[in-house]
C-alpha positions as CSV (number, residue, x, y, z in Angstrom):
1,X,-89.4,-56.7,79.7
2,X,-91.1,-57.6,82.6
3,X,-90.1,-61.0,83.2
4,X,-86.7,-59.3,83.5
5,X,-87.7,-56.6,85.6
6,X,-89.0,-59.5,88.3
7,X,-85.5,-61.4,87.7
8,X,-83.7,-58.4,88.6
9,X,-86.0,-57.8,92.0
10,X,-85.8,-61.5,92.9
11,X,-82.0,-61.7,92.8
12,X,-81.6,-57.9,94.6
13,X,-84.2,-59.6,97.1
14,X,-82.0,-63.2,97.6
15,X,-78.9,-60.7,97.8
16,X,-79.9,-58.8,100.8
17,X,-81.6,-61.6,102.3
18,X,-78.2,-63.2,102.2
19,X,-76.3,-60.1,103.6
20,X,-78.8,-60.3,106.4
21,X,-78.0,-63.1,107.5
22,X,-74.2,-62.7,107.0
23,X,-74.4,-60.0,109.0
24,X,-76.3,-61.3,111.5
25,X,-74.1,-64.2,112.2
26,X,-71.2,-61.8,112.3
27,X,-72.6,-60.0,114.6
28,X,-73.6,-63.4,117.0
29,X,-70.1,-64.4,116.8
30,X,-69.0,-61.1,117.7
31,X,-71.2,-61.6,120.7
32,X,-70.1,-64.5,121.8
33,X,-66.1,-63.7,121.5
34,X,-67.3,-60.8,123.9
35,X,-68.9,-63.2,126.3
36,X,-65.4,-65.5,126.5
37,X,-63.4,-63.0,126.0
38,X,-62.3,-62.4,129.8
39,X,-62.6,-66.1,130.0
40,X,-59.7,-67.7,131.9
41,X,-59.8,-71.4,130.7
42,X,-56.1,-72.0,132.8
43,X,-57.2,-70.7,136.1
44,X,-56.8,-73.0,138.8
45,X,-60.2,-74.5,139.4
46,X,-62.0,-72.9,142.9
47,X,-63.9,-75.1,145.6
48,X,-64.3,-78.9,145.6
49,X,-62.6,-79.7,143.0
50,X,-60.5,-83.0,142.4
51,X,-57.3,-83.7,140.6
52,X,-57.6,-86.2,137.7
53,X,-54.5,-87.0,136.9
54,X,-51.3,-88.2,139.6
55,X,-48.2,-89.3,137.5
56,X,-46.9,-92.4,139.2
57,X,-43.7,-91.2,140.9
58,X,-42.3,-94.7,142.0
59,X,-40.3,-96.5,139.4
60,X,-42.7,-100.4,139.8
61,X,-44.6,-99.7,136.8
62,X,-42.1,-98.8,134.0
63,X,-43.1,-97.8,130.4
64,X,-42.2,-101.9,129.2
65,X,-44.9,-103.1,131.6
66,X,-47.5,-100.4,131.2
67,X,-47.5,-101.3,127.5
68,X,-47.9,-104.7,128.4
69,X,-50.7,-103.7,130.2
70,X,-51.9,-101.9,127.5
71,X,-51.9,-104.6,125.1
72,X,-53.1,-107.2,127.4
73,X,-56.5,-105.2,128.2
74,X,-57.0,-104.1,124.8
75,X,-57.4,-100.8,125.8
């Protein structure tokens, strides 16, 4: 009787040790969603900043040569 007694108190023990920490992280990633929630990823970017990428506007390099390219450098 009482080895079942100490089962029954070592799984309610494991059991709210688990819903702990389930609601613990819950509650983390409910932080952090408030953190980024006013976030604005698609801003444009203030100060110094530089643009990375310039399509090529001039018709030298078309798509038969820049895949040429491609396969020459390996890359």
């Amino acid at each position: 009787m009482r080895n079942l007694i100490k089962v029954f108190f070592g799984t309610i023990r494991l059991f709210l040790l688990f819903a702990g920490c389930t609601i613990l992280f819950y509650y983390g990633i409910m932080w952090i969603n408030q953190e980024y929630e006013n976030y604005r990823r698609y801003d444009e970017p203030e100060g110094s900043a530089v643009k990375a990428f310039q399509p090529i506007e001039s018709g030298e390099n078309g798509w038969f040569e820049r895949l040429m390219l491609f396969y020459r450098n390996g890359e």
